[in-house]
N, CA, C and O atoms as a GROMACS GRO file, in nm:
protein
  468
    1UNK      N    1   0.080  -0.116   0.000
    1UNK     CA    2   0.000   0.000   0.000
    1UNK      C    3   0.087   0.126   0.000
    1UNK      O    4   0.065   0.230  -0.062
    2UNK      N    5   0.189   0.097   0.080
    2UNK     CA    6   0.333   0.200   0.041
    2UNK      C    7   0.336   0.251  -0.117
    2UNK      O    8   0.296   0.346  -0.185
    3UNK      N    9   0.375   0.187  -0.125
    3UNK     CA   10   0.407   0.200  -0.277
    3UNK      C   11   0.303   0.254  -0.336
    3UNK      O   12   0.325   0.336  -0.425
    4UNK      N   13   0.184   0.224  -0.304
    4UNK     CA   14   0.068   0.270  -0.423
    4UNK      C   15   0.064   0.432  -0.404
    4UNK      O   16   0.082   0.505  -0.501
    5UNK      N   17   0.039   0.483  -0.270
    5UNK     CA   18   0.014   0.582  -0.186
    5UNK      C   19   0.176   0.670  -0.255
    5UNK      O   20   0.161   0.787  -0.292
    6UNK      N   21   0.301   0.614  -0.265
    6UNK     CA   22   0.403   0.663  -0.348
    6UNK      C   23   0.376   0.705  -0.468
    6UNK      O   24   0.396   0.821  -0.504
    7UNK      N   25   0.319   0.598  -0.555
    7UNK     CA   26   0.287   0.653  -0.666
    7UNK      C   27   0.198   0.726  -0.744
    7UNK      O   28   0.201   0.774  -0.858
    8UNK      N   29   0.093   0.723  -0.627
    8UNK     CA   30  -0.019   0.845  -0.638
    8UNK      C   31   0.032   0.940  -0.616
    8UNK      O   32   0.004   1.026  -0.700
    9UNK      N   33   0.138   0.990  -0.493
    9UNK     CA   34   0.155   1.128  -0.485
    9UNK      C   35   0.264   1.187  -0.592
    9UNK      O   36   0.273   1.307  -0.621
   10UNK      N   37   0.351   1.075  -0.651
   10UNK     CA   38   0.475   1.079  -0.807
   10UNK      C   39   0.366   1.127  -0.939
   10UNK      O   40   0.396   1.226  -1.006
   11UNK      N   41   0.266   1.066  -0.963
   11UNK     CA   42   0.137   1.113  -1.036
   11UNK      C   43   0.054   1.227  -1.026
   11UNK      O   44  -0.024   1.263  -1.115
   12UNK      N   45   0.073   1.292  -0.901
   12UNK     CA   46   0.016   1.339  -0.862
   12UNK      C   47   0.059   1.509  -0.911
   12UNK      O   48   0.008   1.613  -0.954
   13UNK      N   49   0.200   1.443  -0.867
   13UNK     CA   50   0.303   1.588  -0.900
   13UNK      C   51   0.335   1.623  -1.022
   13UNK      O   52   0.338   1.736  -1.071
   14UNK      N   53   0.367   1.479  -1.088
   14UNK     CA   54   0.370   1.471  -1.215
   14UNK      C   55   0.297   1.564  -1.351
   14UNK      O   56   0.350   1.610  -1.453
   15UNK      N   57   0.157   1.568  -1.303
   15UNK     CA   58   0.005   1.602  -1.303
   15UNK      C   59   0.050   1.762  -1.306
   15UNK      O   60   0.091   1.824  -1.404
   16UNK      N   61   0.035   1.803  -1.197
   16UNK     CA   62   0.071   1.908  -1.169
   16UNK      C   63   0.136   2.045  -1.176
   16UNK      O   64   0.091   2.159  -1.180
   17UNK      N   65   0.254   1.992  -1.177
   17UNK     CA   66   0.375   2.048  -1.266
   17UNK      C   67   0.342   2.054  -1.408
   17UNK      O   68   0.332   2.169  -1.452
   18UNK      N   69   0.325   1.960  -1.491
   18UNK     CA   70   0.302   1.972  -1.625
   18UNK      C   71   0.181   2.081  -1.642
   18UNK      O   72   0.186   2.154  -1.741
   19UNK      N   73   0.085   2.092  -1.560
   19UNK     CA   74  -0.038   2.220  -1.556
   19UNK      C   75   0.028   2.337  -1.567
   19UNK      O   76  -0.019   2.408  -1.656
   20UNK      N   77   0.134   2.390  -1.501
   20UNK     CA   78   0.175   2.476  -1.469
   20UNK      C   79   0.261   2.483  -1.579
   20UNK      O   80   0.291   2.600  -1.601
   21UNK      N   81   0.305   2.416  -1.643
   21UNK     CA   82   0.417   2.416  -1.812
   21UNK      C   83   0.335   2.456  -1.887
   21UNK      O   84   0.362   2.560  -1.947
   22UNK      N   85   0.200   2.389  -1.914
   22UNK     CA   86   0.123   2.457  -2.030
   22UNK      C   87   0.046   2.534  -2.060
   22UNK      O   88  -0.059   2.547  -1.996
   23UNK      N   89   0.072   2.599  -2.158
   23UNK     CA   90   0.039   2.702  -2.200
   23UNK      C   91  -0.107   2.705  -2.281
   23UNK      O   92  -0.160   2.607  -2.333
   24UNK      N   93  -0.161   2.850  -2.276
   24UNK     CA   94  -0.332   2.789  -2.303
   24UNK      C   95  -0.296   2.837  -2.442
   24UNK      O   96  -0.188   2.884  -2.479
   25UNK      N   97  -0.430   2.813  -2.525
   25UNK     CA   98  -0.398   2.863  -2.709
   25UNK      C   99  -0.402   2.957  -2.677
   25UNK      O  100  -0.289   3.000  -2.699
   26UNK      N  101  -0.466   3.044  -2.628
   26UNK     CA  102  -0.433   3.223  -2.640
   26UNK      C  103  -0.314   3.291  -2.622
   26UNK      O  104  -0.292   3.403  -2.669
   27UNK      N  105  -0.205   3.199  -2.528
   27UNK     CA  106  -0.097   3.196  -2.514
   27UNK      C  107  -0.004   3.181  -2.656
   27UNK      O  108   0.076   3.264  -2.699
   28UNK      N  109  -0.048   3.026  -2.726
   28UNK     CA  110   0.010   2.959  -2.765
   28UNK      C  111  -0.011   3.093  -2.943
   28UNK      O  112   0.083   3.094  -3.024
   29UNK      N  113  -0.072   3.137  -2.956
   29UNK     CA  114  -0.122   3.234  -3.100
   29UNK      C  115  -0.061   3.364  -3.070
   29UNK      O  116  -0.009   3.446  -3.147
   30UNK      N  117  -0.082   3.368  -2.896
   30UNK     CA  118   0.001   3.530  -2.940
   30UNK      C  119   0.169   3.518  -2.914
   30UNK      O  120   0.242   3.608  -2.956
   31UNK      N  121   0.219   3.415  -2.850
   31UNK     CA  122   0.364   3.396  -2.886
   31UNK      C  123   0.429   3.366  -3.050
   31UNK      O  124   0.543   3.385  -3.093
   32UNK      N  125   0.287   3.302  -3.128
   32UNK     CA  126   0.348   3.264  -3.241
   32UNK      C  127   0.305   3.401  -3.360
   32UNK      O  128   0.330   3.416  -3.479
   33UNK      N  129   0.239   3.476  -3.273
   33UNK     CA  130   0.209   3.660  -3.303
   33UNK      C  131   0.321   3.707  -3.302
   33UNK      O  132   0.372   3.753  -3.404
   34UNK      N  133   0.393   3.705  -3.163
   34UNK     CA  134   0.523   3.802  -3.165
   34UNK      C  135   0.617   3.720  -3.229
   34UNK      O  136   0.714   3.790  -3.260
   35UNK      N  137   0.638   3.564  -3.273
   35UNK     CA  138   0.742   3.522  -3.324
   35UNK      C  139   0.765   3.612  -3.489
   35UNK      O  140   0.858   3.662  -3.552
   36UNK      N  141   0.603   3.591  -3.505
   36UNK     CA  142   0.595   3.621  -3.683
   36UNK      C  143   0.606   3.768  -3.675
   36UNK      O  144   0.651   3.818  -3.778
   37UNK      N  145   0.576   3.854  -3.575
   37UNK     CA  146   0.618   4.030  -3.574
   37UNK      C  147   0.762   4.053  -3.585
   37UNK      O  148   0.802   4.150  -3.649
   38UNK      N  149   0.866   3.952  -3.514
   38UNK     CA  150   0.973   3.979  -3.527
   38UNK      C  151   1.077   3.886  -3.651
   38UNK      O  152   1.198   3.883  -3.669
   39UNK      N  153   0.998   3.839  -3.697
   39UNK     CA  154   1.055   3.775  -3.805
   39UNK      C  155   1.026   3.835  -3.959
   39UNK      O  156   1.111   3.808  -4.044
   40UNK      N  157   0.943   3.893  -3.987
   40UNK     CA  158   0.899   4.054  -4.026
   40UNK      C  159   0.943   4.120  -4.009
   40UNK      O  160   0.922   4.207  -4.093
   41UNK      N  161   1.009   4.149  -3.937
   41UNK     CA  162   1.060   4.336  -3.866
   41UNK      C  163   1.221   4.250  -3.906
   41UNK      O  164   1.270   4.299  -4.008
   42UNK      N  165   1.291   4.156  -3.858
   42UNK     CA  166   1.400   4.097  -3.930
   42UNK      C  167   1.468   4.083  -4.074
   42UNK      O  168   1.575   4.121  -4.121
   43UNK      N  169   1.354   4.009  -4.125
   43UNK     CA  170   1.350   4.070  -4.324
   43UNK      C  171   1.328   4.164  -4.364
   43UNK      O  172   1.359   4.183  -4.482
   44UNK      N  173   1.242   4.305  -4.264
   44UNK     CA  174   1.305   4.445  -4.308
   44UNK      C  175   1.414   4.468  -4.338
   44UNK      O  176   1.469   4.485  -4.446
   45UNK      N  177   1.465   4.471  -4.178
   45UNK     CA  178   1.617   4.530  -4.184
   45UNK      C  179   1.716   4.452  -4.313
   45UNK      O  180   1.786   4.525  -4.382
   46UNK      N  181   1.715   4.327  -4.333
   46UNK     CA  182   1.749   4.262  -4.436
   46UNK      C  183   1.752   4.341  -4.556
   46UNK      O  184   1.850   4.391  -4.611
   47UNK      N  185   1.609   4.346  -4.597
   47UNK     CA  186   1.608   4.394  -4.698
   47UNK      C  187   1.644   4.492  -4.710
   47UNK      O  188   1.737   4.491  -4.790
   48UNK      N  189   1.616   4.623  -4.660
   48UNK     CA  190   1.672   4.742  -4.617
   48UNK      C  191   1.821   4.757  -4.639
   48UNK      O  192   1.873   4.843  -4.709
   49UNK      N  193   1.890   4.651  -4.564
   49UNK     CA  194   2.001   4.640  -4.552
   49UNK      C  195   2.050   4.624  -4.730
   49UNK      O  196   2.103   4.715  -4.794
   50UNK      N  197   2.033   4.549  -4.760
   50UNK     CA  198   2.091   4.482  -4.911
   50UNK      C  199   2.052   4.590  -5.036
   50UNK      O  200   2.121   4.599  -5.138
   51UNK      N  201   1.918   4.679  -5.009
   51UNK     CA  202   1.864   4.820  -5.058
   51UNK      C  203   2.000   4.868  -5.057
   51UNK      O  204   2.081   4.844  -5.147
   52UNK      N  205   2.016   4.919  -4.980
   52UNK     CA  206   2.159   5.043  -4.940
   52UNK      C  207   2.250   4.955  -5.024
   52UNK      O  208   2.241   4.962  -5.147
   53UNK      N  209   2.335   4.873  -4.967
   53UNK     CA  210   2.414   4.801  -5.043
   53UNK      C  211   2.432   4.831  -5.169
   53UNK      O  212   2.518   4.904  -5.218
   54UNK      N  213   2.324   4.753  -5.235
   54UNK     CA  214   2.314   4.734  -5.439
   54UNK      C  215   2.270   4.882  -5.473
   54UNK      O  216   2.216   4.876  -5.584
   55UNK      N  217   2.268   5.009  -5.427
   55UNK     CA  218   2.244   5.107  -5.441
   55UNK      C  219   2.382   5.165  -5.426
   55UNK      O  220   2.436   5.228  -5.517
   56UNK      N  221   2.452   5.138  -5.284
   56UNK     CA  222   2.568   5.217  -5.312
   56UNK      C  223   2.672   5.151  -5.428
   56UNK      O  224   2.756   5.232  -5.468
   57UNK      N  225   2.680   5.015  -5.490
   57UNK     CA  226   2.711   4.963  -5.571
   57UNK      C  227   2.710   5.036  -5.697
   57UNK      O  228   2.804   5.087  -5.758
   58UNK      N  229   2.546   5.029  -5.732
   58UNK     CA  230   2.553   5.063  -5.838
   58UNK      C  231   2.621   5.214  -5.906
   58UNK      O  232   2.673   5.246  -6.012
   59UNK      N  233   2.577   5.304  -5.736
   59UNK     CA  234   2.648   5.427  -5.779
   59UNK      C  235   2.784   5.422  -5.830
   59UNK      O  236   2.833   5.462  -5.935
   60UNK      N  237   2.847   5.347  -5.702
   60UNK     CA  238   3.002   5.354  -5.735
   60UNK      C  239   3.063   5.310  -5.887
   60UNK      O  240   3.167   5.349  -5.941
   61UNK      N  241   2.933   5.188  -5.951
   61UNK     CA  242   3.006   5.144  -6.056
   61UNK      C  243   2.961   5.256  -6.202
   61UNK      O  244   2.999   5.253  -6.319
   62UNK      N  245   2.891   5.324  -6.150
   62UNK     CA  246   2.849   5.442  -6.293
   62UNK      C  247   2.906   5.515  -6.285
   62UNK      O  248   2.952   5.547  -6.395
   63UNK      N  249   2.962   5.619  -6.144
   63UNK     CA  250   3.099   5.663  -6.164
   63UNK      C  251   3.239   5.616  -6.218
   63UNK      O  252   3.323   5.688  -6.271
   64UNK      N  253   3.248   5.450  -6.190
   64UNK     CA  254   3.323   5.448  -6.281
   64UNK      C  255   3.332   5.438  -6.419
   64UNK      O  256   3.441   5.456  -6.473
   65UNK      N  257   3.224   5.409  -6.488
   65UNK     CA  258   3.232   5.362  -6.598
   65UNK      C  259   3.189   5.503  -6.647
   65UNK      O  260   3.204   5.504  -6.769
   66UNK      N  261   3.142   5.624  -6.602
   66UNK     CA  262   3.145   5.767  -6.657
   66UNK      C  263   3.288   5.811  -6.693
   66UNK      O  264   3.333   5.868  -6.793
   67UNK      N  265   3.349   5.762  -6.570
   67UNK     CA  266   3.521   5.862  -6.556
   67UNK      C  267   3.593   5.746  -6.713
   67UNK      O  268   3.651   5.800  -6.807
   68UNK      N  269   3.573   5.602  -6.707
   68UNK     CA  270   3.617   5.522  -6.877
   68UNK      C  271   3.570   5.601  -6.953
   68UNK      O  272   3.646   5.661  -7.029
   69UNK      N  273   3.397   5.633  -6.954
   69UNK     CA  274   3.389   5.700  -7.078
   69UNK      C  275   3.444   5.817  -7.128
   69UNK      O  276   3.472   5.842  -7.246
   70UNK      N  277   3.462   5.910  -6.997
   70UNK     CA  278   3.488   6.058  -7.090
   70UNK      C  279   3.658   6.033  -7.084
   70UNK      O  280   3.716   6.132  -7.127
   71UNK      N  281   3.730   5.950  -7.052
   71UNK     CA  282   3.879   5.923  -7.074
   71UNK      C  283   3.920   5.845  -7.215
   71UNK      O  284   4.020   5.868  -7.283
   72UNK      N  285   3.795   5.728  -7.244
   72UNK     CA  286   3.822   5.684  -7.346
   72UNK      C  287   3.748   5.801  -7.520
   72UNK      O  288   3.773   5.786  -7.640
   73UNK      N  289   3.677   5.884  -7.462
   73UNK     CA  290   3.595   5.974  -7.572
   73UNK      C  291   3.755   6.065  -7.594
   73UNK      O  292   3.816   6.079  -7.699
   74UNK      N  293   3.782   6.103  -7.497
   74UNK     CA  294   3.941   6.210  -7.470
   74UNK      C  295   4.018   6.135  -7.564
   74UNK      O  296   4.110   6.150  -7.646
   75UNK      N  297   3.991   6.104  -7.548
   75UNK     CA  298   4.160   5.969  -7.611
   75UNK      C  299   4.124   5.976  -7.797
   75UNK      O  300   4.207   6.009  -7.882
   76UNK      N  301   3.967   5.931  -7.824
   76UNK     CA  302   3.923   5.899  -7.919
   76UNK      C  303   3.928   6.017  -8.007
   76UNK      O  304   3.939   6.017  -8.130
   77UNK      N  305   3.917   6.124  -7.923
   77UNK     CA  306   3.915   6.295  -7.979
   77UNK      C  307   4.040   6.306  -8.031
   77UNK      O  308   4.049   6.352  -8.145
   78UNK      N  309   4.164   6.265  -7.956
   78UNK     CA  310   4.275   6.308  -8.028
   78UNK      C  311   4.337   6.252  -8.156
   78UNK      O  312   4.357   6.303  -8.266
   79UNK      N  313   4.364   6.119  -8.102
   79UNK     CA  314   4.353   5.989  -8.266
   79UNK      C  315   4.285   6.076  -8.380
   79UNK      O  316   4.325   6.113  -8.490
   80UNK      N  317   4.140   6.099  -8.294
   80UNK     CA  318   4.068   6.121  -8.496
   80UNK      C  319   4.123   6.274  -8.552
   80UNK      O  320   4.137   6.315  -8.667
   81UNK      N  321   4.146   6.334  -8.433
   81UNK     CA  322   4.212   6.491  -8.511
   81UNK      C  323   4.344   6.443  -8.552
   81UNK      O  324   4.362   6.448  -8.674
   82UNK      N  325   4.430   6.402  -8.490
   82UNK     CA  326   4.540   6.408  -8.572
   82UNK      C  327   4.539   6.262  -8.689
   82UNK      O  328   4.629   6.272  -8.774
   83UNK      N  329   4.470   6.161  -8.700
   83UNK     CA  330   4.449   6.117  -8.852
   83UNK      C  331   4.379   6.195  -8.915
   83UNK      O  332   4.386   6.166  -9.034
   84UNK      N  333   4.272   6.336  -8.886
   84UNK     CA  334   4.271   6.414  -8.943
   84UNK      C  335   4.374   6.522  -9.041
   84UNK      O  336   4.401   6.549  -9.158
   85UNK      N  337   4.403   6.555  -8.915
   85UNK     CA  338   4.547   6.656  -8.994
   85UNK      C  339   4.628   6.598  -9.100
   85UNK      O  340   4.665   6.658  -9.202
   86UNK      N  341   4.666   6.411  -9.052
   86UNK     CA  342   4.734   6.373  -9.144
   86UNK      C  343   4.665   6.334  -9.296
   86UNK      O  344   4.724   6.334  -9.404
   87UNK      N  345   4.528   6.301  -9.271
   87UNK     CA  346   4.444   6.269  -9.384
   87UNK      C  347   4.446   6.429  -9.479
   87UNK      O  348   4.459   6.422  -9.601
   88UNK      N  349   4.435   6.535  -9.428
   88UNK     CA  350   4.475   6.683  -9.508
   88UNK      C  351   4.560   6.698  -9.600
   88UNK      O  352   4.558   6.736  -9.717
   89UNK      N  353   4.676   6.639  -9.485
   89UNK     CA  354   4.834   6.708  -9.516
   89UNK      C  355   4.831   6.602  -9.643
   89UNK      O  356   4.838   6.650  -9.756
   90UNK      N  357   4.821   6.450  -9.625
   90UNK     CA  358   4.871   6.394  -9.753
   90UNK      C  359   4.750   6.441  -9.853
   90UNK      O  360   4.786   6.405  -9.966
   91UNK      N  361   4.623   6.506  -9.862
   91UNK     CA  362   4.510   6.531  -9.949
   91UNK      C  363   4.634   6.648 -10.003
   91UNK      O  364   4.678   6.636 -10.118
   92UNK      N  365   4.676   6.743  -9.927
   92UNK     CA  366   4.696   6.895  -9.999
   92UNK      C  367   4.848   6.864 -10.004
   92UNK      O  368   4.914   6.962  -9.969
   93UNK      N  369   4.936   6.736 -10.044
   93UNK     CA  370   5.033   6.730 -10.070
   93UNK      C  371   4.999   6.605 -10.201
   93UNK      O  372   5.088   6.593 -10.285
   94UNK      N  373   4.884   6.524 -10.216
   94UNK     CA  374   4.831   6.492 -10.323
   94UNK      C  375   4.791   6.572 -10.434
   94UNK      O  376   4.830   6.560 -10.550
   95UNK      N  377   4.695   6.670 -10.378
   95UNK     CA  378   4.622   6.760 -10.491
   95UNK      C  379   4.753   6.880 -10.550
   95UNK      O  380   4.750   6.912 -10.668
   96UNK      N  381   4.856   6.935 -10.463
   96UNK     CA  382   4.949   6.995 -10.534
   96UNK      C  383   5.060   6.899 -10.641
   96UNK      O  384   5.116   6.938 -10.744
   97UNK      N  385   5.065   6.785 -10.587
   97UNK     CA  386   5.141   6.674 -10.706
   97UNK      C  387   5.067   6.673 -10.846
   97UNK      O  388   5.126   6.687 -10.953
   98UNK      N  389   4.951   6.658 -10.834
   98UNK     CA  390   4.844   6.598 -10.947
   98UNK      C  391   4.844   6.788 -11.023
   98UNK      O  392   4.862   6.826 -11.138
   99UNK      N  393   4.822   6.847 -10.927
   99UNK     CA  394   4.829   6.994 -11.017
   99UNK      C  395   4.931   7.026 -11.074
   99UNK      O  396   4.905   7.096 -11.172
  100UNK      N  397   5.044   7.008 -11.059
  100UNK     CA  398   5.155   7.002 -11.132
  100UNK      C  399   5.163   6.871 -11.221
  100UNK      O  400   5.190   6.875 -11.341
  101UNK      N  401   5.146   6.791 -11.173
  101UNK     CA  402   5.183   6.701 -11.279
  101UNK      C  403   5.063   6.727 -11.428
  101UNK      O  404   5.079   6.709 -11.548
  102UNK      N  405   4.980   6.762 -11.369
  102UNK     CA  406   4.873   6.819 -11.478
  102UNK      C  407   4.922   6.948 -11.497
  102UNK      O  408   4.830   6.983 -11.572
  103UNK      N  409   4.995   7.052 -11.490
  103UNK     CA  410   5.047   7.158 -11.530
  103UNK      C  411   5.142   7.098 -11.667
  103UNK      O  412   5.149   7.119 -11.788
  104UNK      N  413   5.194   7.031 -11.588
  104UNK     CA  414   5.282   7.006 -11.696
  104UNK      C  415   5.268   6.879 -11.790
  104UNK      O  416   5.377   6.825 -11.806
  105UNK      N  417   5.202   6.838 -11.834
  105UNK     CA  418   5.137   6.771 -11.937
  105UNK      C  419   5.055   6.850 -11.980
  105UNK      O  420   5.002   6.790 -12.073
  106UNK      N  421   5.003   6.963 -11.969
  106UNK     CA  422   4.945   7.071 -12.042
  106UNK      C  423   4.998   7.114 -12.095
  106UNK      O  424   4.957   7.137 -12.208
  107UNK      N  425   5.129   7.160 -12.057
  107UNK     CA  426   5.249   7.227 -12.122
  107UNK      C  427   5.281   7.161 -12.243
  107UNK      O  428   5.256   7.205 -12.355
  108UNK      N  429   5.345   7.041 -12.214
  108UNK     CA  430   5.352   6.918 -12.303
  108UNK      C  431   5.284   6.935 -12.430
  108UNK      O  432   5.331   6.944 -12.543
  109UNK      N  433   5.173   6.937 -12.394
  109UNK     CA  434   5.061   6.868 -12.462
  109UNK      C  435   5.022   7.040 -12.617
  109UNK      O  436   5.023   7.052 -12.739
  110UNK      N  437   4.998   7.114 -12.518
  110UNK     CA  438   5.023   7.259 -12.587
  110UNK      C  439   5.151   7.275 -12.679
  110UNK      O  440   5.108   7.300 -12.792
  111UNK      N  441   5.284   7.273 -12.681
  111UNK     CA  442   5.393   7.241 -12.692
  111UNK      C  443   5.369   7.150 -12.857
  111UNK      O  444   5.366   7.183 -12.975
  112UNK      N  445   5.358   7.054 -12.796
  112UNK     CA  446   5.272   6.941 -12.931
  112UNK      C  447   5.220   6.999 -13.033
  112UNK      O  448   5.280   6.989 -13.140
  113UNK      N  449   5.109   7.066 -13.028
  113UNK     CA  450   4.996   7.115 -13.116
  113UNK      C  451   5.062   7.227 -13.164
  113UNK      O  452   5.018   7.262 -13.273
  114UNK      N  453   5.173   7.311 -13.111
  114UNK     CA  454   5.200   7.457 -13.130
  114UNK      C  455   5.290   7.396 -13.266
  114UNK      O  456   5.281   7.428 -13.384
  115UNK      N  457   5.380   7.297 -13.202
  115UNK     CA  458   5.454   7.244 -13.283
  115UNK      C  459   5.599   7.263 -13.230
  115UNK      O  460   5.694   7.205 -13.283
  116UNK      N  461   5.616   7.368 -13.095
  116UNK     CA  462   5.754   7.372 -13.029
  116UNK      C  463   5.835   7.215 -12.950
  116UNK      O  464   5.948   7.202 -12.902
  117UNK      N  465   5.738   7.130 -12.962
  117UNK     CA  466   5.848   7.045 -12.915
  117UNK      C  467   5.958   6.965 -13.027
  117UNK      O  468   6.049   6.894 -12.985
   0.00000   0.00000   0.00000
């Protein structure tokens, strides 16, 4: 009878204690309320966070690729003026050859017909 009277009061407590562990559903919805409020308010800052980020990114990389462009346009400006100049110089060192050389086959050619050559 020991024993039984033991294990009624081991049951008893058993019982007991576990009452006092659990939690009722109104409990149990608004803890899993504030779990999901702060797990929300978490993937803000996240996101937020990674916002700023790929923003300051992107700035940094259009500044650079502005400062390539107007260095490589600079660059491109000078090349084409001076194959300019040189595309001139041999045009107006062409067109004075050909004018003389046509000067003088006119000469020639006049010369011929006059009958002085």
């Amino acid at each position: 009878m020991r024993h039984t009277r033991f294990a009624a009061l081991v049951l008893a407590a058993a019982v007991s204690s576990a009452s006092l562990l659990a939690q009722t559903a109104g409990q149990d919805a608004k803890s899993a309320g504030h779990d999901t409020a702060q797990a929300t308010k978490n993937t803000g800052h996240a996101i937020s966070k990674g916002t700023e980020t790929g923003y300051d990114k992107t700035k940094t990389g259009t500044t650079k690729a502005a400062r390539a462009t107007s260095h490589g346009t600079k660059k491109a400006a000078v090349k084409t003026k001076d194959t300019t100049v040189d595309a001139a110089d041999a045009t107006a060192h062409g067109t004075k050859v050909a004018a003389s050389k046509t000067a003088s086959g006119t000469k020639k050619l006049a010369n011929k017909v006059s009958g002085k050559d």
